[in-house]
N, C-alpha and C positions, 0 to 999 in steps of 0.2 A: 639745155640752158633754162628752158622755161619750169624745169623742176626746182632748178638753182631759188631762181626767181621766189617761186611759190613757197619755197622752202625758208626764205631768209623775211620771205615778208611776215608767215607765220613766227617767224620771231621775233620780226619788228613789233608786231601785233603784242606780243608778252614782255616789252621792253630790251631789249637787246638795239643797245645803238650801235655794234660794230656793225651789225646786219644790216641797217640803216646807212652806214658808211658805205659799204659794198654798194647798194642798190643805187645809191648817191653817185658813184664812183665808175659804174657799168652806165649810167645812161644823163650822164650832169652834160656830156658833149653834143650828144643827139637830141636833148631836148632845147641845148641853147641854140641849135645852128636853128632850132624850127621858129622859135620865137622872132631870134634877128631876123628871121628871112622874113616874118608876119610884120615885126615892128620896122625894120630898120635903123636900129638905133640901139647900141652895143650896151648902154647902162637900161634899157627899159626892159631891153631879153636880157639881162640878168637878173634884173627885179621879177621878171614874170618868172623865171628860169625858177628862182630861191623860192617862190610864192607855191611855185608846183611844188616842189619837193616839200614845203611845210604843211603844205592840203594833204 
């Protein structure tokens, strides 16, 4: 998995936004449970949720 990973970000990296969709796609759920579990509050982890994904 973690070749997966390294392999799609090297693409993200030279523009490739379906790889970007993947990476999105594999971890959009586990990083929002972490967020609501820090925030409490279902619109501010998803705002933080979007903000990772756009860093």
């Amino acid at each position: 998995m973690e070749i997966l990973i390294n392999k799609r970000i090297k693409q993200v990296k030279k523009g490739d936004q379906n790889a970007f969709a993947e990476i999105v796609n594999l971890y959009k759920d586990k990083i929002y449970q972490l967020c609501y579990r820090m925030l409490g509050n279902v619109h501010e982890a998803e705002d933080i949720e979007q903000e990772a994904f756009i860093r």
